[in-house]
C-alpha positions in Angstrom: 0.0 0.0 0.0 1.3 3.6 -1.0 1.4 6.2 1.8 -1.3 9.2 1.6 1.4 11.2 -0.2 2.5 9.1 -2.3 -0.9 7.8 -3.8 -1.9 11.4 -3.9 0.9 13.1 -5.2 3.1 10.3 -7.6 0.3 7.6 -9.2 -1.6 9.2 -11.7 -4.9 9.8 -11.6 -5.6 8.6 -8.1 -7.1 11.0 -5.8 -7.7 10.7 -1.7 -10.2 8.7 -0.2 -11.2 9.9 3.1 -14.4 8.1 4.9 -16.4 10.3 6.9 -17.2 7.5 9.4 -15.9 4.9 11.5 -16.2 3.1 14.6 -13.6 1.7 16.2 -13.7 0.4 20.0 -12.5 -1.5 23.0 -13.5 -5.0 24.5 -16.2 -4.7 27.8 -14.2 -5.6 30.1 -14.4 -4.9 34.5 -11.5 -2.2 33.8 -13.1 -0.6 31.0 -17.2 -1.2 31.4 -19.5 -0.1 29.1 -22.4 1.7 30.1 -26.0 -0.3 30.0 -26.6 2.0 26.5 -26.4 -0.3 23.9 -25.0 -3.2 22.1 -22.3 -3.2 19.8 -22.4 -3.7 16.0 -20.0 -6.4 16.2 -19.0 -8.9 18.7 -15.4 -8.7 18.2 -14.4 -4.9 18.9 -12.9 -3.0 15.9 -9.8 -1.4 16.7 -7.4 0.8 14.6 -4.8 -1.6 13.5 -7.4 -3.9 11.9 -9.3 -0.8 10.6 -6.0 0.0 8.7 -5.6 -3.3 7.4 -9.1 -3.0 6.1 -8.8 0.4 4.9 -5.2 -0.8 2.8 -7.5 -3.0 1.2 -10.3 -1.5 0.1 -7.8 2.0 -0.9 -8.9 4.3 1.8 -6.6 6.7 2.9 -8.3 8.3 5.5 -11.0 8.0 8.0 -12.7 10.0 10.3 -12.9 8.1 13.4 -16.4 8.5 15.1 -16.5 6.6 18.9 -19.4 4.4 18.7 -22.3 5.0 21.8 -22.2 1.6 23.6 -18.5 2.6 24.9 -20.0 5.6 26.9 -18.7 9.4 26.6 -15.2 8.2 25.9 -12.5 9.0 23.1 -9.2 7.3 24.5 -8.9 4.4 21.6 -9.6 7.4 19.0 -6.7 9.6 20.4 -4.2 6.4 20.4 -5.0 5.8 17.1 -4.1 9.4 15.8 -1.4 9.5 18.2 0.3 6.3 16.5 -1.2 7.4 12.8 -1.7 11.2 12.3 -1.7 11.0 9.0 -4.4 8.2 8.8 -6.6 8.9 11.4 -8.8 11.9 12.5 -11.7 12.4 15.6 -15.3 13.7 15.8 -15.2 12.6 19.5 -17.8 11.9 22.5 -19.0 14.8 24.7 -21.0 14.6 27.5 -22.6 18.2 28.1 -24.5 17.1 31.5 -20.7 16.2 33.1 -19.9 18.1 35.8 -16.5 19.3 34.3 -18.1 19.9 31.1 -18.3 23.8 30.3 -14.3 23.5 31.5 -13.3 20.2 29.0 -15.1 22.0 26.6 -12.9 24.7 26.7 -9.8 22.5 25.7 -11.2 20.3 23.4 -9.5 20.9 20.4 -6.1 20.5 21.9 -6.7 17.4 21.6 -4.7 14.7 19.3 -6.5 15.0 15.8 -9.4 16.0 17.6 -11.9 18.2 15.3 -15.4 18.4 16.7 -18.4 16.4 18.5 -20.6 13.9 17.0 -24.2 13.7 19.1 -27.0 11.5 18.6 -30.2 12.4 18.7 -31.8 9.4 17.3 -34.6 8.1 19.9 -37.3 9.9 22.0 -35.4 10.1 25.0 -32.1 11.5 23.9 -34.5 13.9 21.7 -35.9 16.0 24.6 -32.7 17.2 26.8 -32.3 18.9 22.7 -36.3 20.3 22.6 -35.9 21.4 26.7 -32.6 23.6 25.2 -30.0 21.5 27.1 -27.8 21.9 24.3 -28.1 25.6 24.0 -24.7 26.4 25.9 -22.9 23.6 23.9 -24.0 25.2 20.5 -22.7 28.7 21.6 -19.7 27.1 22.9 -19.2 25.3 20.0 -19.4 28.4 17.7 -17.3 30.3 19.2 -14.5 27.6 19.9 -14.5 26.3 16.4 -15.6 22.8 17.6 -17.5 21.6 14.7 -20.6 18.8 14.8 -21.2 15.5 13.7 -25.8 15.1 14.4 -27.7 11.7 13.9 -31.5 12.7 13.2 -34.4 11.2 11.5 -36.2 12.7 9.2 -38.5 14.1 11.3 -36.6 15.8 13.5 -34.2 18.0 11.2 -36.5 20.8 11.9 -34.8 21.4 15.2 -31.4 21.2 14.0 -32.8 23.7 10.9 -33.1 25.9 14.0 -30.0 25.0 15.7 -27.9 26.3 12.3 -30.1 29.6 12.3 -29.4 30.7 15.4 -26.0 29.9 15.6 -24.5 30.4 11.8 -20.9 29.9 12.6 -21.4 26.8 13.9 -20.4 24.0 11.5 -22.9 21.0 11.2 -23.1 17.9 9.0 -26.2 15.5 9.1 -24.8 12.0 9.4 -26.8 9.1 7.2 -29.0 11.9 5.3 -31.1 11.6 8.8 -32.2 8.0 8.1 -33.5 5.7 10.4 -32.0 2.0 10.7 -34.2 -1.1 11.1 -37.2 -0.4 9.4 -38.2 -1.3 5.9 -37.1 0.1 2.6 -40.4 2.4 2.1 -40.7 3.8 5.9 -37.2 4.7 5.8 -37.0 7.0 2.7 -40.7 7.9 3.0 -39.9 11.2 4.9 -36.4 12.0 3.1 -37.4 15.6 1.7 -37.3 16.7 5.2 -33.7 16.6 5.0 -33.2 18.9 1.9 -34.3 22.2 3.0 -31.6 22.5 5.5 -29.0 22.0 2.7 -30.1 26.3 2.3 -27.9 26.3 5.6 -23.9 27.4 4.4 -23.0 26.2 7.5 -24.7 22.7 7.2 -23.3 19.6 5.0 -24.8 15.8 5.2 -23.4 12.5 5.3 -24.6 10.0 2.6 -22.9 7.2 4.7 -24.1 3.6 5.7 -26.0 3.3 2.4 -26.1 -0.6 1.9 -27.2 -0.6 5.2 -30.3 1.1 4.6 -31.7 -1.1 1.2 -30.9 -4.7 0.9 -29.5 -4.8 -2.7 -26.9 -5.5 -4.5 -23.6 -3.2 -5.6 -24.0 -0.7 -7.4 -26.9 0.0 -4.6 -28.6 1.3 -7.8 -31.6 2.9 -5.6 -29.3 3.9 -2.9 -27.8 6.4 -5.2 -30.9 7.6 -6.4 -31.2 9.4 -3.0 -27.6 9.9 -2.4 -28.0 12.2 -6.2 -31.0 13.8 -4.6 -28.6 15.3 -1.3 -26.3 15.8 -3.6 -28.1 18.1 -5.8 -29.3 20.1 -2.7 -26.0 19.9 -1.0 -23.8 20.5 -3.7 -20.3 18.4 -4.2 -18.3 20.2 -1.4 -21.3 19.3 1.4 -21.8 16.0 0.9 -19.2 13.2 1.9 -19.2 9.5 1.9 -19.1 7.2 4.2 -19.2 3.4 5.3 -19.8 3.0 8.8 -18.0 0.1 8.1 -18.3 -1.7 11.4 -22.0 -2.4 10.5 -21.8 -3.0 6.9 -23.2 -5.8 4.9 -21.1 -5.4 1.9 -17.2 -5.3 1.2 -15.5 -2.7 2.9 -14.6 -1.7 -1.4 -17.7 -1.6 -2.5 -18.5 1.5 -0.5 -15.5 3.1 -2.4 -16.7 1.9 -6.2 -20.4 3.2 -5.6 -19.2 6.4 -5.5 -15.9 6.0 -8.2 -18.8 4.4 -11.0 -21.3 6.8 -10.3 -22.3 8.2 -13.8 -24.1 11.0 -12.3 -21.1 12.7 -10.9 -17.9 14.3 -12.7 -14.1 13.6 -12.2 -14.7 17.2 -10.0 -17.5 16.3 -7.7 -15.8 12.6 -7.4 -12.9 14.3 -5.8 -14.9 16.5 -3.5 -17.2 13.2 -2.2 -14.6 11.1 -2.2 -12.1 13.3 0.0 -11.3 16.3 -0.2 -14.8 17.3 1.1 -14.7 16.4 4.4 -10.7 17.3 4.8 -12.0 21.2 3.7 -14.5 21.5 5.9 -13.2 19.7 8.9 -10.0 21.9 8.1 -7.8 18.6 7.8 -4.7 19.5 6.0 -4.8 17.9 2.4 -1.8 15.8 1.9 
């Protein structure tokens, strides 16, 4: 496998690969214990070195790492793994805003090892409402003012609120991860509400994730109908706010196939490729091109 440089810079016609999400994690063990939140998408824990192996062979150069909710408020594994890889790795880590020390870790957060923002989920009723009761508020105006940019896991029916969230704060830098879809439910339900989603694309300070795709409709590569939608955010988003993504931990398909849906996609030019594929997420995350 080349390094980042020289695949970008010496083979011809190859361009950077950067996926916008990954999980990696940690066994539950008594001296690291998972909270009772959730259960993990696999039952052997992902961690970095295998992720690079993965990633060698499927020709991803990059990933942003994205610490999975079952491990708790924690980003230790994330930071070793930039710490060992810089050039490979980068972090939209776990915050907890309801943490005693929060408003003074928040302060700091940056200075952390390839640490670039927050991801939150707001996927269920009950992590929903600490959002509607305005919980957040002081992490949003935090968050603007530090340069601590957002990672948000919606559905569809709840982008209204983050719609708000970007028009209140507009410095504040947002992407929508999944295109706000909801896992688990059948091909029709999911999409059924997806022009929710495109309105907030009038947002400059709000990109979208089309990540997880085989994950949301069971057929086969080139996910034909998944890329229907995905062309649908893109021509709302534009090619510089919309990024790619596997979530590979959870994926149902070769770790490459999430790679060639995007490189055969007929509806995008050798431009836009390069913006989906990688140099997207590096511009708006501020993650020095190679």
């Amino acid at each position: 496998m080349f390094s980042i440089e020289s695949r970008y810079f010496n083979t011809e016609n190859m361009m950077l690969i950067v996926d916008s999400q990954v999980h990696i994690w940690g066994a539950n063990t008594p001296e690291r214990p998972w909270p009772a939140r959730a259960h993990a998408q696999r039952e052997i824990p992902l961690g970095h070195e295998q992720l690079l192996k993965d990633m060698d062979e499927a020709g991803v150069d990059r990933v942003v790492i994205v610490p999975p909710s079952w491990e708790g408020d924690r980003n230790d594994l994330a930071i070793e793994a930039v710490k060992k890889h810089p050039d490979r790795f980068a972090i939209m880590g776990r915050f907890n805003p309801e943490a005693p020390d929060a408003k003074t870790v928040i302060k700091t957060w940056l200075q952390q090892p390839g640490m670039f923002g927050m991801r939150f989920t707001f996927h269920i009723p009950v992590l929903q409402q600490p959002l509607v009761e305005g919980k957040f508020d002081w992490v949003w105006a935090e968050a603007e003012k530090l340069g601590i940019q957002l990672m948000v896991l919606v559905p569809q029916d709840f982008v209204h609120a983050i719609d708000k969230v970007a028009e209140r704060y507009p410095g504040l830098k947002i992407v929508m991860d999944h295109m706000a879809l909801s896992s688990g439910k059948p091909e029709d339900e999911t999409f059924r509400n997806f022009d929710k989603l495109l309105p907030i694309a009038k947002r400059p300070n709000v990109a979208v994730k089309a990540s997880a795709l085989p994950s949301y409709i069971n057929e086969p590569f080139p996910f034909s109908r998944a890329q229907t939608w995905a062309k649908r955010a893109f021509d709302a988003f534009g090619p510089k706010r919309l990024f790619w993504g596997s979530d590979w931990s959870r994926s149902p398909v070769p770790y490459r196939q999430h790679v060639e849906m995007w490189q055969q996609a007929d509806w995008l030019g050798a431009s836009d490729k390069e913006w989906v594929l990688g140099r997207g997420i590096c511009e708006w995350l501020g993650w020095k091109m190679p």
